[in-house]
Residue frames as qw, qx, qy, qz and C-alpha x, y, z in Angstrom:
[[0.110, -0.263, 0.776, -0.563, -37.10, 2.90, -62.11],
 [0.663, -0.501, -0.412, -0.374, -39.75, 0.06, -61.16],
 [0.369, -0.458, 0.494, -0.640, -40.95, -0.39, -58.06],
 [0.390, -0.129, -0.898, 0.160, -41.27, -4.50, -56.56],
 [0.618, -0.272, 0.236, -0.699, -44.52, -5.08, -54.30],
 [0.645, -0.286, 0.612, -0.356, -45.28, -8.21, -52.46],
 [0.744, 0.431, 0.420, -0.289, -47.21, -9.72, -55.41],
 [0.396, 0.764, -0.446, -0.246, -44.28, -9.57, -57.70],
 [0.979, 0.020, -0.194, 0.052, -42.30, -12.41, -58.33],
 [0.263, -0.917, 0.253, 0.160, -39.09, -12.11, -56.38],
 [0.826, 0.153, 0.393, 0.374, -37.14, -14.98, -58.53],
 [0.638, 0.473, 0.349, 0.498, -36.99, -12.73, -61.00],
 [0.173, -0.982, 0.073, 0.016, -35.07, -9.37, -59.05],
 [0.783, 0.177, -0.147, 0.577, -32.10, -8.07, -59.54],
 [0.327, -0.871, 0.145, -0.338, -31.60, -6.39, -56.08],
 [0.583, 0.446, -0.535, 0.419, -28.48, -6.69, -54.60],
 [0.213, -0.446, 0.506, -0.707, -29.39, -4.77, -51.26],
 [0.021, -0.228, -0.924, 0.307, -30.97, -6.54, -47.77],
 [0.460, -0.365, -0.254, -0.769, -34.74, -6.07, -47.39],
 [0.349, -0.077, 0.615, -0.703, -37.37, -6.69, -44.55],
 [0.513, -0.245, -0.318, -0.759, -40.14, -8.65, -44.63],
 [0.587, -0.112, 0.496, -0.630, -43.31, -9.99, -42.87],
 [0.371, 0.131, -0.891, -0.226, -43.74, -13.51, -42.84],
 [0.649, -0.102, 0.373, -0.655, -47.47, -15.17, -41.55],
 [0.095, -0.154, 0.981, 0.067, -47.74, -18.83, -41.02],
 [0.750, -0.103, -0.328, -0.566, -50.09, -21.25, -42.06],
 [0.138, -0.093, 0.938, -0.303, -51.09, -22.69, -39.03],
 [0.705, 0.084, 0.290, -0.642, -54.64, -23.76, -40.03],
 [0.840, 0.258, -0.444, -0.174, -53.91, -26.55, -41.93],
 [0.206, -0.474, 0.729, -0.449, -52.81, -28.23, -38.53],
 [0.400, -0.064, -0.879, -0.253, -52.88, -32.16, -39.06],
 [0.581, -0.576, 0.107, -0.565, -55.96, -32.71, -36.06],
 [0.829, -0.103, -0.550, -0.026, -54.35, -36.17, -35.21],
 [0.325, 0.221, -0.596, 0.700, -52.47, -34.58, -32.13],
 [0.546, -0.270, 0.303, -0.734, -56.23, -33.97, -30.33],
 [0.749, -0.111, -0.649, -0.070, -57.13, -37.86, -30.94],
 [0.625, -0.091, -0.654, 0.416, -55.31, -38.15, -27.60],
 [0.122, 0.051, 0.605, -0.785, -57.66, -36.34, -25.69],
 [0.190, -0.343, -0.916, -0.088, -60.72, -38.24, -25.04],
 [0.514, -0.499, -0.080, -0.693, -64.27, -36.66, -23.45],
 [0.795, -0.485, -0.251, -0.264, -64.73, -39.49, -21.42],
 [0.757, 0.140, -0.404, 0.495, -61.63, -38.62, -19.89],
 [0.036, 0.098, -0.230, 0.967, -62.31, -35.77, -17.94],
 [0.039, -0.469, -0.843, 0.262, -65.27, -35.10, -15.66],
 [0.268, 0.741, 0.269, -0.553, -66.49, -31.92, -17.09],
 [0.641, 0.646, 0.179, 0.375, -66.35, -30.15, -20.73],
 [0.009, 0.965, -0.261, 0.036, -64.62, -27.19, -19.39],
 [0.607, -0.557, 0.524, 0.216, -61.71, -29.59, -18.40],
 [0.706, 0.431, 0.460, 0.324, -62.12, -31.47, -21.87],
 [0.508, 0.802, 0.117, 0.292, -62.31, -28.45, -23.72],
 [0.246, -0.935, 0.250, 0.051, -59.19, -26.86, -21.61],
 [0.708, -0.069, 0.639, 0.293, -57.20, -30.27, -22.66],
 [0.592, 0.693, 0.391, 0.132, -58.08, -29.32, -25.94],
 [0.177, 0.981, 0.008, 0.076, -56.87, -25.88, -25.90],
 [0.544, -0.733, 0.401, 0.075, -53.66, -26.56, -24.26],
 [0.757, 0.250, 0.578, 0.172, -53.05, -29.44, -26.50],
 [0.747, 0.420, 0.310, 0.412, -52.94, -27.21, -29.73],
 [0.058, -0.980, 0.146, -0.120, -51.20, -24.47, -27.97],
 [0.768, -0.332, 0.544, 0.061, -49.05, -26.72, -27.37],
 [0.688, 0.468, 0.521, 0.189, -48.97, -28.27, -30.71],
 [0.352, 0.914, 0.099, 0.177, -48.87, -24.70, -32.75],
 [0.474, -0.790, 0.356, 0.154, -45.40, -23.59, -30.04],
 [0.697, -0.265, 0.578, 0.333, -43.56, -26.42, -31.37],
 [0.690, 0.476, 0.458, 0.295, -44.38, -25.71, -34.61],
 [0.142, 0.984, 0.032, 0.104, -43.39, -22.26, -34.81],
 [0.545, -0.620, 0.480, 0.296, -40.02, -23.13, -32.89],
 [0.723, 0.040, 0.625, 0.290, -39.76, -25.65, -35.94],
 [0.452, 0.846, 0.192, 0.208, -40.11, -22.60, -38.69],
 [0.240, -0.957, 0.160, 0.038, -38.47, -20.47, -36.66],
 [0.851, -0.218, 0.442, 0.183, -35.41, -22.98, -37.54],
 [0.642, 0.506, 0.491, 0.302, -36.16, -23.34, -40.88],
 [0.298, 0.896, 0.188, 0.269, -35.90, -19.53, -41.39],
 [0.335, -0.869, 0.346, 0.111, -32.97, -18.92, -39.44],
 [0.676, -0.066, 0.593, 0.432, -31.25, -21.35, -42.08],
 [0.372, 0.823, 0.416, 0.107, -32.49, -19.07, -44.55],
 [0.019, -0.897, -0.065, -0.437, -32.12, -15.57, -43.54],
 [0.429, 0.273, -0.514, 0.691, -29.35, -14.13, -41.38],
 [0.025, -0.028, -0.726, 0.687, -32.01, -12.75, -39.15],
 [0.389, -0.519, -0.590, -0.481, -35.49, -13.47, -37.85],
 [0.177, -0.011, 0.544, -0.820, -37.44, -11.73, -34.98],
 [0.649, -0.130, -0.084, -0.744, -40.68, -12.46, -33.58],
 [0.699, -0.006, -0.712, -0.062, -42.45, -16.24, -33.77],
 [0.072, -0.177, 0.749, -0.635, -42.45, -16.23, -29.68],
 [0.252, 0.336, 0.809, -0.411, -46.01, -16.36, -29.23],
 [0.634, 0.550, 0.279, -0.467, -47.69, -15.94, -32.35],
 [0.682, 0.291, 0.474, 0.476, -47.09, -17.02, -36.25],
 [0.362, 0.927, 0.039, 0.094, -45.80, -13.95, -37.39],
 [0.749, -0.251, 0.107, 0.604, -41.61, -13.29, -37.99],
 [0.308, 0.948, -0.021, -0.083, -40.00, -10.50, -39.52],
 [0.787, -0.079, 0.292, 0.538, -36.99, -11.70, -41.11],
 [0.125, 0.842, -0.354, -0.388, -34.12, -9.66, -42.90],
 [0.704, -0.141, 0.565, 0.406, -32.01, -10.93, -46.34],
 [0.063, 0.172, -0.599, -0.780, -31.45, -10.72, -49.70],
 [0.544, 0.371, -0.301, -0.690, -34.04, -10.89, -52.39],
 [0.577, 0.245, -0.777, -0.062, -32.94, -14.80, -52.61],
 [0.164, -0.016, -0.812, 0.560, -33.10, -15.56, -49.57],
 [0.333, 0.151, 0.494, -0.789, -36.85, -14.28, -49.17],
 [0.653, 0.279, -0.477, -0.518, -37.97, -16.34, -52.22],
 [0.238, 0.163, -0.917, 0.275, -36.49, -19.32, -50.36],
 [0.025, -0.016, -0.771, 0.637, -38.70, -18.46, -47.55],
 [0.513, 0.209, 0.102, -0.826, -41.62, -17.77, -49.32],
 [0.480, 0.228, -0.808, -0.255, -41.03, -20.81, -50.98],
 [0.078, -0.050, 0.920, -0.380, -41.75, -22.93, -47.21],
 [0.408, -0.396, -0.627, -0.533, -44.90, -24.91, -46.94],
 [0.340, -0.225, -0.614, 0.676, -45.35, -23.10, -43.57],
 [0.037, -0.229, -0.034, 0.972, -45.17, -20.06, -44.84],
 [0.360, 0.720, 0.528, -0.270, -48.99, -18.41, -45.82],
 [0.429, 0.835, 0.243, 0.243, -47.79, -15.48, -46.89],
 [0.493, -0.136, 0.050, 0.858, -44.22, -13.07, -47.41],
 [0.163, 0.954, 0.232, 0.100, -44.73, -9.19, -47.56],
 [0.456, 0.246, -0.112, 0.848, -41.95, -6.61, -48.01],
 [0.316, -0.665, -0.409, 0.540, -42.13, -4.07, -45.37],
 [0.196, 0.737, 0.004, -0.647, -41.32, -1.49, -47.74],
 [0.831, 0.551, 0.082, 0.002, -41.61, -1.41, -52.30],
 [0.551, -0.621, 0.180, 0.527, -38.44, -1.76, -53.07],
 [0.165, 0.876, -0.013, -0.452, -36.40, 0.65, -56.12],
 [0.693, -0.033, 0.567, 0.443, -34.48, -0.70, -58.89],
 [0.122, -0.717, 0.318, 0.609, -32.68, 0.94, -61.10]]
């Protein structure tokens, strides 16, 4: 019997059954060209600037998660989470979470639990 952890390659399982796992975006590699369009010398204080700012790539990061959230619901029969942060917890096959680990969204894919193969 081995046992599959995170750090395994899943290509290369032959698991038949669904599995869980935790899926954490990469949102830091956000392109910055969506703050260009807010200026300092638009606004009469920093706090307003920097609140433009913040909005802006809360803003920005929303849409993008909606736009995974997509992606992985073409994937994987089901994905929870992704409302208001970059984490999802998606269910599928073994295939299907290789797929998703596969996205250049995606940071990183963990299985929620190792899984047993016969």
């Amino acid at each position: 019997m081995a046992i599959l952890s995170g750090k395994d390659n899943l290509n290369s399982v032959d698991y038949s059954g669904l599995v869980k796992a935790i899926v954490t975006l990469n949102l830091r590699e956000q392109p910055s060209l969506y703050l260009d369009t807010v200026k300092p010398t638009d606004f009469s204080s920093r706090y307003a600037y920097r609140q433009a700012l913040i909005d802006k790539q809360n803003f920005y990061t929303g849409e993008l998660i909606q736009k995974v959230r997509k992606e992985l619901q073409n994937i994987v029969p089901k994905v929870f989470g992704g409302s208001s942060s970059s984490v999802f917890v998606i269910e599928g096959t073994i295939s299907q979470v290789a797929q998703v680990e596969a996205l250049e969204s995606v940071k990183r894919v963990v299985l929620d639990a190792p899984i047993q193969m016969h």
